[in-house]
C-alpha positions as CSV (number, residue, x, y, z in Angstrom):
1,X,-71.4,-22.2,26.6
2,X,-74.2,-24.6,28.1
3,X,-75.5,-24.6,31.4
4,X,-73.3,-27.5,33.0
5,X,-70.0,-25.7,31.3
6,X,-70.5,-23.1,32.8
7,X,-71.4,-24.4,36.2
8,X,-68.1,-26.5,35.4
9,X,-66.0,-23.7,34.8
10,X,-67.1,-21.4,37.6
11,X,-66.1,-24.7,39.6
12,X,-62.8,-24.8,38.2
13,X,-61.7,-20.9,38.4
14,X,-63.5,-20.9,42.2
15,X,-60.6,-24.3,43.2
16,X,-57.7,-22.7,41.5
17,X,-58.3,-19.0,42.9
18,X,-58.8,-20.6,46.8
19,X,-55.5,-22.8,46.0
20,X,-54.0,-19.3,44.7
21,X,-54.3,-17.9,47.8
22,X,-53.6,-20.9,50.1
23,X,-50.4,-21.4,48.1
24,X,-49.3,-17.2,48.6
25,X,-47.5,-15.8,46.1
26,X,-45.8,-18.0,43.2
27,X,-42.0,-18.0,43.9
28,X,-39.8,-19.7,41.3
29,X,-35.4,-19.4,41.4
30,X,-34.2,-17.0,39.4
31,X,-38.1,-15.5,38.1
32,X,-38.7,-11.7,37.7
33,X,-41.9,-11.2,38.7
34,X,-43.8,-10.7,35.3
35,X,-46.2,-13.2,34.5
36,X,-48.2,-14.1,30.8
37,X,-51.3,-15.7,31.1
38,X,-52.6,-17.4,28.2
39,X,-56.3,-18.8,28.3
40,X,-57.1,-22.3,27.3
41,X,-60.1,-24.9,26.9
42,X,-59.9,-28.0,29.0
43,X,-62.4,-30.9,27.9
44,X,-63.3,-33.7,30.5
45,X,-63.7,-37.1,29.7
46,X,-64.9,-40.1,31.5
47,X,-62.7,-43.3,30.8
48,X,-64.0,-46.1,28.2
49,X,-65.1,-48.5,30.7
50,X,-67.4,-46.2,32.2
51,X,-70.9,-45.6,30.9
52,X,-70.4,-43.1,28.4
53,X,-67.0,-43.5,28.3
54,X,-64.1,-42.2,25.3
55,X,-62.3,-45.3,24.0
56,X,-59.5,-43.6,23.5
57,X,-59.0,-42.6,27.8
58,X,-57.3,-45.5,29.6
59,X,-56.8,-47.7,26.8
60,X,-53.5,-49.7,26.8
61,X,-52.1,-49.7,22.9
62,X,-51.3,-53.1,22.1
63,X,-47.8,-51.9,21.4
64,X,-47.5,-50.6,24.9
65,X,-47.4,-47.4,26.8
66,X,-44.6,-45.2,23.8
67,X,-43.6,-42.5,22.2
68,X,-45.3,-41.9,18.8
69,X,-44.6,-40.2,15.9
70,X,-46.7,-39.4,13.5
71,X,-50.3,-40.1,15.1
72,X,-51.2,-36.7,13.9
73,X,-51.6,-35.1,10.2
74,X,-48.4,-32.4,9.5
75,X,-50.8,-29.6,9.5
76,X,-54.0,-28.7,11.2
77,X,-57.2,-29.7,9.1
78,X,-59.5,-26.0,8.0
79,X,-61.4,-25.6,11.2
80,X,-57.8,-25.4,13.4
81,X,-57.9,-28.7,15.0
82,X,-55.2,-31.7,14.3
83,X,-56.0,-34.8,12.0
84,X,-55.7,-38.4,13.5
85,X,-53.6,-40.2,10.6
86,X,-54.9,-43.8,11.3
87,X,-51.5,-45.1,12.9
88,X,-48.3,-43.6,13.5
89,X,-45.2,-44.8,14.5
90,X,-42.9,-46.1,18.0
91,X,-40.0,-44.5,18.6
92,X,-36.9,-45.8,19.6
93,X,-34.9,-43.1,18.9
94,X,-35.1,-39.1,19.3
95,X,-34.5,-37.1,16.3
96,X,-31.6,-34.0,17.9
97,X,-30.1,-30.9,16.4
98,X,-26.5,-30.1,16.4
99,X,-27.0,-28.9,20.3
100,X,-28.3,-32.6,21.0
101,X,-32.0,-31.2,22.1
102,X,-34.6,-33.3,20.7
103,X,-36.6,-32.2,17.9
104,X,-39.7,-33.5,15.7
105,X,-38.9,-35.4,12.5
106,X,-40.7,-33.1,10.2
107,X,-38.8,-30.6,11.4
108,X,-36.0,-31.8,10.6
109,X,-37.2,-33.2,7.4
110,X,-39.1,-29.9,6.3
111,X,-35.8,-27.4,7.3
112,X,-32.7,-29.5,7.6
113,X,-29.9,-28.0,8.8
114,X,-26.1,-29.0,10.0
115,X,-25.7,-30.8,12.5
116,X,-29.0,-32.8,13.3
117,X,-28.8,-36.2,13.8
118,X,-31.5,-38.8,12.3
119,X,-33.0,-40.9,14.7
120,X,-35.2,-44.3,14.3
121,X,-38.9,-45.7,14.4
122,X,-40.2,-49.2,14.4
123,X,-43.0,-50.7,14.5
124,X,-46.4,-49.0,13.5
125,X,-49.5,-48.7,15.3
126,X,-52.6,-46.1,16.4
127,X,-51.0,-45.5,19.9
128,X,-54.4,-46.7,21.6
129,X,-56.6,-44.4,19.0
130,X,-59.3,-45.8,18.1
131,X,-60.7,-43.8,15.0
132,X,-60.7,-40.7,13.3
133,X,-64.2,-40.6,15.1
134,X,-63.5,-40.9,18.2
135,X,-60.1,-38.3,18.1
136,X,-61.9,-35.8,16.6
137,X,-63.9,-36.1,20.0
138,X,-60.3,-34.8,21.6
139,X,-60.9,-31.1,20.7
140,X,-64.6,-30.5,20.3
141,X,-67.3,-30.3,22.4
142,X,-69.8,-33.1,22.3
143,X,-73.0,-33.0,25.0
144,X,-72.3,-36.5,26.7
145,X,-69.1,-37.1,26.0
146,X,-67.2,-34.2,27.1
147,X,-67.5,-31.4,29.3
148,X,-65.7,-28.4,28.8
149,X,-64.3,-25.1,31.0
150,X,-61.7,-22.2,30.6
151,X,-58.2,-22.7,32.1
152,X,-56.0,-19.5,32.0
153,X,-52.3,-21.2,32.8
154,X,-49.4,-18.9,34.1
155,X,-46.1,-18.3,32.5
156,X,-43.7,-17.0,35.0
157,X,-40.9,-14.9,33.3
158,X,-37.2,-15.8,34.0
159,X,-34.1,-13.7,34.8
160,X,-33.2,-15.2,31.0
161,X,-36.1,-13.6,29.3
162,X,-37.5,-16.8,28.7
163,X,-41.3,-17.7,30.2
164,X,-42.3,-20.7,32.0
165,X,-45.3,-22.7,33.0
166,X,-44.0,-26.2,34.9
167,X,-46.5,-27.9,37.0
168,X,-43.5,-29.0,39.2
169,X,-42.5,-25.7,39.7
170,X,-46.2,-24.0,40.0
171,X,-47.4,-23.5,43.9
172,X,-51.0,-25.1,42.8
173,X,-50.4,-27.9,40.8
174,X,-47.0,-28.8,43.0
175,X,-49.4,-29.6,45.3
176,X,-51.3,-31.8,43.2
177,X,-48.4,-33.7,42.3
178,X,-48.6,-33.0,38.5
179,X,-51.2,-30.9,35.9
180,X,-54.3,-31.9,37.3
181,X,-56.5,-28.5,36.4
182,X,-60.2,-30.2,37.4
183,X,-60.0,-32.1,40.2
184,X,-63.6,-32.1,41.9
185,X,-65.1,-31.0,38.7
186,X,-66.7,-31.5,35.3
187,X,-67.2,-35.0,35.3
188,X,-65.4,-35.6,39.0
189,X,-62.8,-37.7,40.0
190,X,-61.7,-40.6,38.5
191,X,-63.2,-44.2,40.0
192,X,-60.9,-45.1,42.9
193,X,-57.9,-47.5,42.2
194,X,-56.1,-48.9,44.9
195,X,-52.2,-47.4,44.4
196,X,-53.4,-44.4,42.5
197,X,-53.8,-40.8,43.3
198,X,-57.3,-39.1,43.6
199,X,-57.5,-37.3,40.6
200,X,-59.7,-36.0,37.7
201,X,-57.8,-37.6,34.9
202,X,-58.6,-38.2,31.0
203,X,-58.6,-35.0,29.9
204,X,-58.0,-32.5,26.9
205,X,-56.3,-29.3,26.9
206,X,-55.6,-26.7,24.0
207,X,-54.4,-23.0,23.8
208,X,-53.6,-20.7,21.4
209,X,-51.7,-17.9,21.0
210,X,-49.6,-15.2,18.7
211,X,-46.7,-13.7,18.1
212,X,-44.8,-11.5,15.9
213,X,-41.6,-12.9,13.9
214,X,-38.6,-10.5,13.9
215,X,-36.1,-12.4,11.8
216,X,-32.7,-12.8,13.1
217,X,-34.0,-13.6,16.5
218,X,-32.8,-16.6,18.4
219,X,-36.2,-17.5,19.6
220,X,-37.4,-21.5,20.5
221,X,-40.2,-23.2,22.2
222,X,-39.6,-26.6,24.2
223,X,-42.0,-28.9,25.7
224,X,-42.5,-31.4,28.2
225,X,-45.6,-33.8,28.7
226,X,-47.4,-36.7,30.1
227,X,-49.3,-37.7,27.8
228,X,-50.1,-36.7,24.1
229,X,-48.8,-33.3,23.5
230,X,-48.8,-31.3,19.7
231,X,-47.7,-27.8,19.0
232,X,-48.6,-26.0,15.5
233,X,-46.5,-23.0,14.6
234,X,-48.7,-21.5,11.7
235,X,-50.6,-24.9,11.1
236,X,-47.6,-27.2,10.5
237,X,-46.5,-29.8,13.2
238,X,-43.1,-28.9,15.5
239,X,-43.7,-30.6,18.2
240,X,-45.1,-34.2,18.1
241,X,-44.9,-36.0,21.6
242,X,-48.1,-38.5,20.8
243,X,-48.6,-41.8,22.5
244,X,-49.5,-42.6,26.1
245,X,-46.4,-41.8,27.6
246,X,-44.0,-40.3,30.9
247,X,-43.2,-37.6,30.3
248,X,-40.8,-36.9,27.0
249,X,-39.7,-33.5,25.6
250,X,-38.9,-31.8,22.2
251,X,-37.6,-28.5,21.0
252,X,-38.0,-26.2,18.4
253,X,-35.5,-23.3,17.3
254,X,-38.1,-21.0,15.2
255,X,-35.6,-19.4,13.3
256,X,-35.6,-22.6,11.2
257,X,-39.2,-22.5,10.1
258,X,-38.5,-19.7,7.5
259,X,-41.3,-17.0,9.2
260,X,-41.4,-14.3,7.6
261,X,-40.2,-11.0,9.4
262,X,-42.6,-8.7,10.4
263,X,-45.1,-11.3,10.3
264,X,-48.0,-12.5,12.8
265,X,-47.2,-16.1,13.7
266,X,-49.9,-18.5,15.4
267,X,-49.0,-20.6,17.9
268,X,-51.5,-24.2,18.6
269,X,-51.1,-26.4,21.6
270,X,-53.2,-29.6,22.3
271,X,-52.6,-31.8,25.3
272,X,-54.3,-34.7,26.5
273,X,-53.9,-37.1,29.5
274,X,-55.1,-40.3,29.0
275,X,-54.0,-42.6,31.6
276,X,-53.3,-42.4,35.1
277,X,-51.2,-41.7,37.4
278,X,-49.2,-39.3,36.2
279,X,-50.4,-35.4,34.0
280,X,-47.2,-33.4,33.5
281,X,-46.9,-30.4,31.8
282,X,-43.6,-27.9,30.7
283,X,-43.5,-25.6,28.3
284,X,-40.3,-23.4,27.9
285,X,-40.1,-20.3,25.0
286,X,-38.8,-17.0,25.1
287,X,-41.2,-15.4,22.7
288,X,-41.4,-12.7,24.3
289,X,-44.7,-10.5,22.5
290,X,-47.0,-13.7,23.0
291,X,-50.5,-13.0,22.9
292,X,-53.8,-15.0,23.5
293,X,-55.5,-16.3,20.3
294,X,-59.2,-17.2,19.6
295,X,-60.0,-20.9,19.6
296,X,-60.5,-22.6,16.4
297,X,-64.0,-22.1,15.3
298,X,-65.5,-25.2,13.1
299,X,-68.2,-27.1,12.3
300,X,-69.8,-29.1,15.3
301,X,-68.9,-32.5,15.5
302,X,-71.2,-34.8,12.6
303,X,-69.6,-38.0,13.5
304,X,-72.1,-38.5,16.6
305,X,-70.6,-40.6,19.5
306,X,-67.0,-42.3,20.0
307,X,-67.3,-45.7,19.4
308,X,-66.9,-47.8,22.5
């Protein structure tokens, strides 16, 4: 980690231990006690019409602010990280399982079963993506364009058995008014706009985790995010809420995915907040043996700077 990351992520852990205490003890209905933390990398970015700025932050798409499908690549590339496909596609309606929950497309395409209910894209478009070059710039560190820190989120275990991080429910970022983990740091606030909260948005945010698959088990993973949010069971897609966005949802029932019992399953989040005012984050699963995973190790970026 370079000098200014690491001055950036003492920042960050320094502002979200004082707001620890100031908040007292996290106190969610109908919670156990136990918590999971899982460790993450968040990457800063400054907005495109700033000097230095990431096209791809605070962009309108000329289709407007939607729900995507598809911006991604079905599986992660060989280094871990997910493939921008060139253009994916608006969503008018959800793709939902036989409980009505809203589920990915390929999902459903890749492990029918009874009961889902097709739903309906139009027209096409890169969602306010620029280039491959510049989303490859999401997940990787790039001196100039990015600064990067740890951020360890907590899951708060439910009377259920299922685990929960909410940034509405969460004592810090409640406070905040949404998931807004570098406020103050990195790259600072965003420039003042009249209307808008004082926050440090356009940002990236990816963890990764694992798990072991006990077949027969009625385990699922659901999400909630403003903006672009992935998930990768085992390098293929499940989750796909892309496009600049409030905040949408999807489900996944991993008894579907045909795992194979016994085995160790990875788990791959990427998030990314784009465009004020608004960074929301949910994420629902009662996997109960999750553990923290490396990062994705790769290559450093050779595409040089986003294109502006």
């Amino acid at each position: 980690m370079n000098a200014i990351a690491q001055s950036g992520a003492a920042g960050v852990a320094t502002v979200l231990a004082l707001a620890a205490v100031a908040a007292g003890p996290v106190t969610v209905q109908e919670t156990s006690g136990e918590t999971l933390e899982l460790p993450g990398i968040v990457r800063d970015f400054r907005e495109r019409t700033d000097n230095g700025g990431h096209p791809d932050f605070e962009r309108r798409p000329p289709e407007g602010y939607r729900l995507y499908k598809g911006l991604v690549e079905t599986f992660l590339d060989e280094n871990g990280r997910p493939v921008f496909t060139g253009q994916g596609t608006v969503m008018r309606k959800s793709w939902r399982d036989w409980q009505g929950k809203r589920i990915c497309e390929c999902v459903a395409s890749r492990h029918p079963r009874a009961g889902d209910k097709s739903g309906t894209a139009a027209e096409s478009g890169s969602g306010g993506i620029q280039s491959p070059r510049s989303f490859e710039l999401w997940y990787r560190d790039q001196a100039g364009i990015n600064m990067f820190a740890p951020l360890t989120i907590t899951l708060l275990k439910r009377e259920d058995g299922s685990w929960v991080f909410d940034d509405e429910l969460d004592p810090v970022y409640a406070e905040l008014g949404g998931f807004f983990p570098i406020d103050g740091e990195l790259f600072g606030n965003a420039a003042s706009v009249e209307g808008m909260p004082d926050h440090n948005y356009h940002f990236t945010f990816e963890l990764h985790a694992t798990f072991t698959w006990t077949s027969g088990t009625d385990r699922f993973l659901e999400v909630r995010a403003d903006d672009d949010l992935w998930v990768f069971i085992n390098g293929a897609l499940v989750i796909d809420l892309g496009g600049v966005h409030r905040k949408k949802s999807q489900y996944v029932d991993l008894g579907r995915l045909g795992l194979t019992n016994g085995a160790i399953g990875r788990l791959d989040l990427f998030y990314a907040d784009r465009h004020r005012k608004d960074a929301k984050l949910r994420i629902v699963t009662n996997l109960d043996d999750l553990r923290p995973a490396d990062s994705p190790i790769g290559p450093p970026p050779s595409l040089g700077t986003a294109d502006n």
